[in-house]
N, C-alpha and C positions, 0 to 999 in steps of 0.2 A: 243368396244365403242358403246354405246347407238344410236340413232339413235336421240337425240335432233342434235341443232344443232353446228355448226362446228366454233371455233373459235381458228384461229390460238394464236401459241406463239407469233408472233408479234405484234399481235393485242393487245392482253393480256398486253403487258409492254407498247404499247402506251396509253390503257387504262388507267394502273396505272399510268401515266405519267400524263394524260391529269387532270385526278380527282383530283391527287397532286396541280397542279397548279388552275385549277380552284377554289379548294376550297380556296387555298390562293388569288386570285382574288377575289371571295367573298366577304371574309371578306375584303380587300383590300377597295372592290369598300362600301363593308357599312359603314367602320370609314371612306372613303371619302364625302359621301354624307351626314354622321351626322356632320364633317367640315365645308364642304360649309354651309347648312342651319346656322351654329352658325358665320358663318362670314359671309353671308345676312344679317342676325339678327344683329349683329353689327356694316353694313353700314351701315343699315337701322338705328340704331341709331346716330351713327357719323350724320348722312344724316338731323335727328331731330334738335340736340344738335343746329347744323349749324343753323338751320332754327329760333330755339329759340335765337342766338343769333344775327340775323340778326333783328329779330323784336326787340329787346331790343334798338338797335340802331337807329331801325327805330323811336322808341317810344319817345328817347331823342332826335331825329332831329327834331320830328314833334313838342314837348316842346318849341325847339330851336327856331325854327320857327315862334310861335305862340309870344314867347317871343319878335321877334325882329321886328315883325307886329307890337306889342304895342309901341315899343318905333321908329321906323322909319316908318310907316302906310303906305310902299312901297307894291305893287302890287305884285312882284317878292315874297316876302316874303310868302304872305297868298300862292300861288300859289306851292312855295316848300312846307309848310305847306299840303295843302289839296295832294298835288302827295305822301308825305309820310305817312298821313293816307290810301291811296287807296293801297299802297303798305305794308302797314301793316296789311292789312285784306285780300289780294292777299294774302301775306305770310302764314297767321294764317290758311287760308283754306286748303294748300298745308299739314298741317302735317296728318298724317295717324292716325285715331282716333283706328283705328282695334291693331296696335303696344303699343298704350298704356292700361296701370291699370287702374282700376277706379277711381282712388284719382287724376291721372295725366289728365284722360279725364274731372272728374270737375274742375281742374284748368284751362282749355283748354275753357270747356263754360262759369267758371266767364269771363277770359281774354275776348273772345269775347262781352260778355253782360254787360262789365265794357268799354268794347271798344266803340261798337256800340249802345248803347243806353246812354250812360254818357257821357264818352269822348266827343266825338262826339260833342253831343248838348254843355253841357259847353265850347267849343272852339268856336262854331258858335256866342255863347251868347257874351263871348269876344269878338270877332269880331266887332258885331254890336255892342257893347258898345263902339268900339274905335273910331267906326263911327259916337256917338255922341247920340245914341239912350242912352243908359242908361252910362254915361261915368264916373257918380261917381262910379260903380259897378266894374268897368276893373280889379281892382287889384280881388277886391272878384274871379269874374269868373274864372281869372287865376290860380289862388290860390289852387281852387276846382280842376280844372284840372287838373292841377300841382301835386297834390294829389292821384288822380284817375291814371295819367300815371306813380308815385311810387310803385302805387297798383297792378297795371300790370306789370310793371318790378320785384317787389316782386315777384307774381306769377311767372314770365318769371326764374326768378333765381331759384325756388322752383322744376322747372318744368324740369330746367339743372340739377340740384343738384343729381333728379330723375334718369334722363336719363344716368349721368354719372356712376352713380352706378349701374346700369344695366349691362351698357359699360363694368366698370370694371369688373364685375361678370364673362359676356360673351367672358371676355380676358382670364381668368384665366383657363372658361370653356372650348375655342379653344387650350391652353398650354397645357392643360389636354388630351386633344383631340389627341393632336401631341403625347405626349407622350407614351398615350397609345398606340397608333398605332405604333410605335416605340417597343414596349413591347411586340404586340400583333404580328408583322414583325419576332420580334427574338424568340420568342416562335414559330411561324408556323415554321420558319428555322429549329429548334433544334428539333420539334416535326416532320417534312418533314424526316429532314436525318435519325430521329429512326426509323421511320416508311423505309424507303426507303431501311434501311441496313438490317433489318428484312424481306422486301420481298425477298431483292436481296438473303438474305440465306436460305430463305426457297426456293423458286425456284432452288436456285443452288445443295440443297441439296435432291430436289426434280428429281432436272433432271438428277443428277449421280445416285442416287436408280434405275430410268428409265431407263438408257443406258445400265445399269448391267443388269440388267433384261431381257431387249430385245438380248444383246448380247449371253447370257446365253442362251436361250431359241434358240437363230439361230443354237448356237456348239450345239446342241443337237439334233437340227433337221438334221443338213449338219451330224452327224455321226450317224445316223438311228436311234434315238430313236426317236421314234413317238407316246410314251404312256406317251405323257407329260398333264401336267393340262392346259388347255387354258388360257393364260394373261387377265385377267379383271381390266383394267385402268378406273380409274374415269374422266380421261382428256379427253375434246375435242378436241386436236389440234394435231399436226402431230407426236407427240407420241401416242395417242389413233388410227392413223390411222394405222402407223406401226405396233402396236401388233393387228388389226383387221387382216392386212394382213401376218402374222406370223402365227394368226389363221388358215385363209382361206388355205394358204399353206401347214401345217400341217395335215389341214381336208382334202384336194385336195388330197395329196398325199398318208393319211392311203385312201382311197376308192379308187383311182388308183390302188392299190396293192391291195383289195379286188376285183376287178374289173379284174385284170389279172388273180388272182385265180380262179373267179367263171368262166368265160371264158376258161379257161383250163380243170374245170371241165365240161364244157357241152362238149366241143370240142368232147371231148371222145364216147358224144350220139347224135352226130350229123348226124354221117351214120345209126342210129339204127331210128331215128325219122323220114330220111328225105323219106323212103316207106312212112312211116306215113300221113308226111305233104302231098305227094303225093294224098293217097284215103280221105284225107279230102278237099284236093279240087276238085277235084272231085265230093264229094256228095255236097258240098258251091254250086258250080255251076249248078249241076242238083236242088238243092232246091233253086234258084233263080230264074232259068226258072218255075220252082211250084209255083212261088210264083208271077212272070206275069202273067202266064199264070192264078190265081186266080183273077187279080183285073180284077173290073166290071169299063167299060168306063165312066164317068158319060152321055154322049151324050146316048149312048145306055141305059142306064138307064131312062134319059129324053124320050124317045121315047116309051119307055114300057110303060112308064106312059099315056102316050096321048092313045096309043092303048087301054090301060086299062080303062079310058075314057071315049071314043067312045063305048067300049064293055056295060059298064057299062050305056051310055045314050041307047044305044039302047036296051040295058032290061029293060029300065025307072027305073033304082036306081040314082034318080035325087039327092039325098045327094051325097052320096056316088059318083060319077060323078063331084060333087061339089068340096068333099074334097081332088079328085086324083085330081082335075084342080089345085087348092093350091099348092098342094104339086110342081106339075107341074111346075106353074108361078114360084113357090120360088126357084125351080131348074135351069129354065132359067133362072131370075136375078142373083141367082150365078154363072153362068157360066161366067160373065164377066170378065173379069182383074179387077185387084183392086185399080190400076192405074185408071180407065175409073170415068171421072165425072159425077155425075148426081147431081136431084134437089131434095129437100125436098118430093114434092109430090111422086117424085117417091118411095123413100124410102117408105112413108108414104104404097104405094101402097101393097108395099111386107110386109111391115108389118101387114097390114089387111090380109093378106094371111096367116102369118105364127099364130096370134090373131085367127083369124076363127078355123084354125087346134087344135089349145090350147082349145077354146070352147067348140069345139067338143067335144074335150077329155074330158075334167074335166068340164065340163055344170057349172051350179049355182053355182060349188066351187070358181068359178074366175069372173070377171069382168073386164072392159077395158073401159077407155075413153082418144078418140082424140080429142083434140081443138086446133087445128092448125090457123090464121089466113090467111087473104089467103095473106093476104102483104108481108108475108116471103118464100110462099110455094115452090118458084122459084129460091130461093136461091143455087147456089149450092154445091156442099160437094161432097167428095173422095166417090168413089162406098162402100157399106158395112158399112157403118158409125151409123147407128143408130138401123138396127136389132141387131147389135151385145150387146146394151149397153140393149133392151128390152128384148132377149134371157138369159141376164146376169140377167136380177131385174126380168124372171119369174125360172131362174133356184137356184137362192138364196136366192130368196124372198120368193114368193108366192104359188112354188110349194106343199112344205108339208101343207100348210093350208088345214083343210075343209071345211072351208066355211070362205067367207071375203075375200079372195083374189084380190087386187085392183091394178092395172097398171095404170096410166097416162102418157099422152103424148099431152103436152102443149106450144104451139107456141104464143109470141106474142110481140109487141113492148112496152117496159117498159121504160121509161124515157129518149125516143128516143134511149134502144138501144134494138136492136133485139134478142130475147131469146126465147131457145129450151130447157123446161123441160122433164124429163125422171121420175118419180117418183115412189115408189113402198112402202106398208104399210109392207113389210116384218120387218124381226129380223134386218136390218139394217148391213150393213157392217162393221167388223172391220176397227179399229185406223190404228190397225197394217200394214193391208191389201191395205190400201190408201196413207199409206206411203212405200210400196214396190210398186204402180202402181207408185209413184210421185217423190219419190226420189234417189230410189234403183234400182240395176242394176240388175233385175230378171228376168230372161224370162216366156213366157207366160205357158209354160208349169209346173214352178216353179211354177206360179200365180196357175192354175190350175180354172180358170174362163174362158173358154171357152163357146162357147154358143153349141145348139145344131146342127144346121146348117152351122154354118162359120167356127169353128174352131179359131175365132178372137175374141180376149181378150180386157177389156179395155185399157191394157196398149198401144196394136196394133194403137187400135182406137184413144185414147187420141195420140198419137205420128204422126200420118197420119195429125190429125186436124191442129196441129200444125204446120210442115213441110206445110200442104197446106195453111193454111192463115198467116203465117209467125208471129205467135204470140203464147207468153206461158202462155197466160192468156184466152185461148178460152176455155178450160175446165177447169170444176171444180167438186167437189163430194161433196156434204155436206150432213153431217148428226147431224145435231144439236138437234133433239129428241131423246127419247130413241127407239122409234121403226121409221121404213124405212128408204133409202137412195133414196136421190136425187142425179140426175145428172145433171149437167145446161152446155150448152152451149151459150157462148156469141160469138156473129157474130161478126168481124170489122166491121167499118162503111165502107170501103175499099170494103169490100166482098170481098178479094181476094188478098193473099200475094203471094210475088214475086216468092215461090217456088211450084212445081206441088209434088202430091203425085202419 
């Protein structure tokens, strides 16, 4: 079995289980929610109809009304008159203009504008005619009106006429509705249980091929044949794990038994080698003590230098006195642990030492500038932290040049945050090369960017910074030109995370 991943056989039939039904929910829940909407849509018309016919009534009460003002010029009367117009224009506002057509919304603003600007005044004008102002007019006024509220009842009937045929429309269209879904119910059924009887055979006839197979393959291993072809199952699940381990069995057991063979064949040279192994340890151990007794102390090394020095000042080879002091100082600052903290400047110090020796060597082929500020120079950092990245940009960079070769080394505070450049005009470092210092688990010696005095790689370097100010974003490499590589160091503002290097 593959090494994707692992999904049981139970999982497998809950799976198919669960898809079965959701999908029939689905659909379920869509022809529910195109129902509802069409039976909204249908109160909402019932809801109109209602309203149309409640002004209808209101329209011949207010008729009524005005009718029985004329002939009994009681107070009560004009009073239900005027309450049944306010509530017929209360009404007419309430209907929803968004629900209807545009033929039904113009009969919605005559109604209104036959209401409120005609009605209206012709009723008042009545009125005051009965009161004597114009009293030969009474019947005219009425009349008009009486006209004007058939006009609006016309409309008001035009406007149900409308609504009911919608009604019915949207009745016919929820039957519909039901039906289908009823249709679409007995279809998922019939279409569920093909689908269902079809998995259930192919799995069943899937997992007896499987059990044959596996069975077959164990008689064959339990009675020693072991020159069998390995099971390769396309299943994930606890058939694929089983013929993994029918595998592994199979392979365990033919190298067991190769394993006893070749073991029985050394057995036989085991008294003939073990003089052998004898005078070969023996010479391991005499060339181990050759091989102490070769290395040089670095202490005793330091001190030869000093002597050498002094020898040298006192013959007045004042350079050369110079360049054994270099070498000197750069000897003592290594000698430190690497664990031990120091500051910028100090760094900064040994690096003028080891810059001076490089000078020396290669004069006018190279060149170096420091600009440090002094706001950061106090900063501290893990001992070996900054020769290492300069021994690196002169040993890859700039050494094969003949001339033009440029080192910088640049300190300064850039938009409140504190930054330590390292830069070099060399051929520029691989893509590749900065993704095995940044992502990849390669040792330094893989890297093979060691400097010349530390033996410490950037990868060293970059991993020290980090463990010491408890962040992975203090280093970084860029090389965005096509020639040199920079290296940037960004300080925290903290200066100093919770873990020591």
């Amino acid at each position: 079995m593959s090494s994707s991943k692992f999904i049981s056989i139970k999982r497998k039939l809950l799976l198919t289980y669960l898809i079965i039904i959701i999908s029939m929910g689905l659909v379920n829940v869509f022809l529910f929610i195109n129902s509802s909407l069409i039976k909204n849509q249908y109160n909402e018309i019932t809801n109109t109809i209602f309203i149309l016919n409640s002004l209808s009534k209101k329209m011949k009460e207010t008729n009524k009304s005005l009718e029985g003002y004329i002939f009994t010029h009681k107070r009560e009367t004009i009073d239900e008159m005027y309450n049944n117009q306010w509530l017929f224009m209360k009404l007419l506002r309430t209907i929803d203009k968004d629900l209807l057509d545009d033929v039904s919304r113009l009969y919605v603003e005559n109604i209104y504008n036959l209401v409120n600007d005609t009605y209206i005044d012709l009723a008042e004008k009545t009125i005051w005619s009965v009161r004597g102002i114009e009293e030969e007019k009474t019947t005219e006024f009425f009349r008009e009106a009486a006209k004007i509220g058939e006009y609006v009842d016309r409309y008001l009937n035009m406007l149900m006429d409308k609504q009911l045929e919608q009604s019915d429309i949207l009745h016919r269209q929820n039957t519909d509705q039901a039906n289908n879904i009823l249709r679409v119910n007995i279809l998922l059924v019939i279409f569920n249980v093909i689908l269902g009887g079809i998995i259930a055979y192919s799995f069943s006839k899937k997992t007896v091929e499987t059990v044959y197979l596996l069975h077959d393959t164990a008689e064959k291993i339990y009675e020693g044949d072991l020159d069998i072809e390995e099971i390769h199952l396309d299943s994930r699940d606890e058939f694929g794990l089983l013929a993994d381990s029918l595998n592994k069995l199979n392979r365990n057991t033919k190298n067991l038994i190769h394993k006893i063979k070749k073991n029985a064949e050394l057995e036989v040279r085991l008294h003939k080698e073990e003089s052998e192994k004898l005078k070969m340890s023996t010479l391991l151990k005499e060339a181990e003590l050759l091989a102490l007794q070769s290395q040089i102390n670095p202490h005793f090394l330091f001190n030869t230098l000093n002597i050498i020095s002094k020898t040298a000042l006192i013959e007045e080879a004042d350079k050369t006195c110079t360049l054994i002091e270099s070498v000197s100082d750069m000897f003592r600052y290594n000698l430190k642990r690497l664990n031990d903290i120091v500051t910028i400047r100090d760094e900064i110090g040994v690096i003028n030492e080891y810059l001076f020796i490089q000078k020396t060597r290669f004069r006018d082929r190279v060149s170096f500038i420091i600009d440090v500020e002094e706001e950061i120079m106090d900063i501290e950092i893990p001992h070996l932290t900054l020769q290492p990245i300069v021994e690196n940009a002169f040993i890859h960079g700039i050494e094969g040049y003949e001339e033009g070769g440029e080192i910088k080394i640049l300190g300064k505070v850039q938009n409140g945050e504190q930054i330590l450049i390292i830069e070099d005009n060399g051929p520029g470092i691989d893509k590749e090369r900065i993704k095995e210092i940044f992502y990849e688990e390669v040792t330094e010696r893989e890297l093979d960017i060691k400097g010349h005095t530390t033996g410490i790689g950037l990868k060293n370097v970059k991993r020290r910074l980090e463990l010491f100010f408890n962040s992975n974003e203090v280093f970084s490499i860029d090389r965005t030109n096509d020639r040199g590589t920079k290296v940037i160091i960004k300080f925290p503002h903290d200066l100093r995370g919770e873990n020591n290097v």
